[in-house]
N, C-alpha and C positions, 0 to 999 in steps of 0.2 A: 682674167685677173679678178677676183675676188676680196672686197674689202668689209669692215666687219660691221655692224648696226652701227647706226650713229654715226655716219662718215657724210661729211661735206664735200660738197661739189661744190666747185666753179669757187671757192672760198681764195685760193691764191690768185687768181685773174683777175676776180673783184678789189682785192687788198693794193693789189700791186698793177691795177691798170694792165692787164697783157689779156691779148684774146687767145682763146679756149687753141693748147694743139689737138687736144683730141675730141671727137663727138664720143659722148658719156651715152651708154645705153644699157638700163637693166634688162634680166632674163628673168627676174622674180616681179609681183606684185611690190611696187616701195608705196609708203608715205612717206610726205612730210611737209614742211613750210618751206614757203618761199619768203624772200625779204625783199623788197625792191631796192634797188641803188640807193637811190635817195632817203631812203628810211635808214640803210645802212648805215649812210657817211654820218646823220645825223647823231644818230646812235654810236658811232665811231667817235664822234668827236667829243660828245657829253660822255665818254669813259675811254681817257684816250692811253692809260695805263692797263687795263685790262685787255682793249686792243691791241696794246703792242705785242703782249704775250699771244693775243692769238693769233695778229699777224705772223708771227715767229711761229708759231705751232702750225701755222698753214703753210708756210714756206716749206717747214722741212720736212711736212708730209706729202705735200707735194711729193718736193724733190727726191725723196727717197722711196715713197709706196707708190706711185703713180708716174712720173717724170721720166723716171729711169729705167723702170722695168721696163714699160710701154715704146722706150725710144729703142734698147737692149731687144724688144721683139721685134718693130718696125725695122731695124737694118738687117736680121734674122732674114725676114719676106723678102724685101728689098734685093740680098743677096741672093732668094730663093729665085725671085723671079729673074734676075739678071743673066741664069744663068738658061734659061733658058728659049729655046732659039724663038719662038714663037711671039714672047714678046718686046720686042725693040725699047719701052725706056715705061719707069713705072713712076708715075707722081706722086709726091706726097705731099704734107701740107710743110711750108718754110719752117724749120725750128727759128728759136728768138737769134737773134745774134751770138754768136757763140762764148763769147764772154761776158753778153750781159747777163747771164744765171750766174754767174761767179763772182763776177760784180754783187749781185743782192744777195748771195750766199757769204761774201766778206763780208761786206754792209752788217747785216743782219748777225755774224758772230762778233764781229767789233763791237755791234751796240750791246750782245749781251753778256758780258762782263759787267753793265750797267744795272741788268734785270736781276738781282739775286735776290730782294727783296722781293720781285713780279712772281719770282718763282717761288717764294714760299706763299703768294697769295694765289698763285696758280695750284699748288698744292691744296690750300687750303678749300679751294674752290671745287674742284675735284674731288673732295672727301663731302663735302656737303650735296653736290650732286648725287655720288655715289648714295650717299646716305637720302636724300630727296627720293632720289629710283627707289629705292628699298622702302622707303617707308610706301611712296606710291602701292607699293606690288604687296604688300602689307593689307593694307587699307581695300585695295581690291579682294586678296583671300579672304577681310573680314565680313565683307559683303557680302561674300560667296557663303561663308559660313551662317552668314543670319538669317539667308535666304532659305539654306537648307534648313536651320533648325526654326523660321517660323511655318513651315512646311510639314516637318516632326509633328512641332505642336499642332496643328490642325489636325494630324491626323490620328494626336493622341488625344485631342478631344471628340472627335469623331467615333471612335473608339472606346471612349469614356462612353458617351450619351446611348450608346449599343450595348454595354454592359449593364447602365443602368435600368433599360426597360427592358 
C-alpha cells in the first residue's frame, strides 16, 4: 500500500485512544516530526475547533485508505494460508470490537452536520497551506536563481578584468 507525501501516521490511534492494528513500515527514505502525546492534547485542546475537523479527517482516512484495504488483504492471506495443509491456524493481531468502528463512524457523521462552517475553515486552511508550499518552493527557486547569477556575475567580471589588460 502506498500513500501520498504528507500522510500521518498513528494520527487516528492518538485522537481516538485505540492502539496501532497494524505495524507502519516504510521501503523509502521518509522525514518528518514527531509530536509527543502530551504536547498533542495540549495543542488539541487550545484549538479544539480546528481539531475536530482533523480528528474527522483522521477518521476517515483512516477508515477508508488504510483500515480497509489492509483488513480487505489480511483476510486475502488469512484465507491463503488456511488453506493450506502445512499450516494448522495463522495469528493475527485482535481487530477493535466490531462495532466499535461503526459506533465512531456514526458518532463522527452525526457531529458533522455540526461542522459546515469547520469545513469552510478547513477549506480555507488548505488554500493557505497549498498556497504556504508554493510560495516555500518559490522562494527556494529564487535562491537557486541568485545563486546562479552571483556566479554569472563573477565570472563576468573575471572576464572583464582579462579583457581589460
Amino acid at each position: 500500500m502506498r500513500l501520498n507525501k504528507q500522510s500521518i501516521f498513528g494520527a487516528f490511534e492518538t485522537l481516538y485512544h485505540k492502539r496501532a492494528l497494524f505495524v507502519y513500515k516504510t521501503f523509502t527514505n521518509v522525514s518528518g516530526y514527531i509530536i509527543r502525546k502530551k504536547a498533542w492534547k495540549e495543542i488539541a485542546d487550545a484549538n479544539s475547533e480546528i481539531f475536530d475537523m482533523f480528528k474527522r479527517k483522521a477518521l476517515f482516512d483512516y477508515y477508508f485508505r488504510i483500515r480497509n484495504p489492509l483488513l480487505a488483504h489480511r483476510k486475502l492471506e488469512v484465507e491463503h494460508f488456511d488453506l493450506r495443509y502445512d499450516y494448522r491456524q495463522v495469528l493475527t493481531l485482535q481487530d477493535y470490537n466490531g462495532n466499535e468502528m461503526k459506533e465512531i463512524l456514526i458518532d463522527e457523521i452525526s457531529r458533522g452536520h455540526q461542522h459546515s462552517e469547520l469545513d469552510r475553515l478547513n477549506l480555507n486552511l488548505q488554500s493557505y497551506e497549498k498556497f504556504i508550499y508554493n510560495t516555500l518552493k518559490h522562494v527556494e527557486k529564487a535562491e537557486q536563481y541568485s545563486k546562479l547569477a552571483a556566479i554569472e556575475q563573477e565570472k563576468l567580471k573575471t572576464e572583464e578584468e582579462l579583457v581589460r589588460f
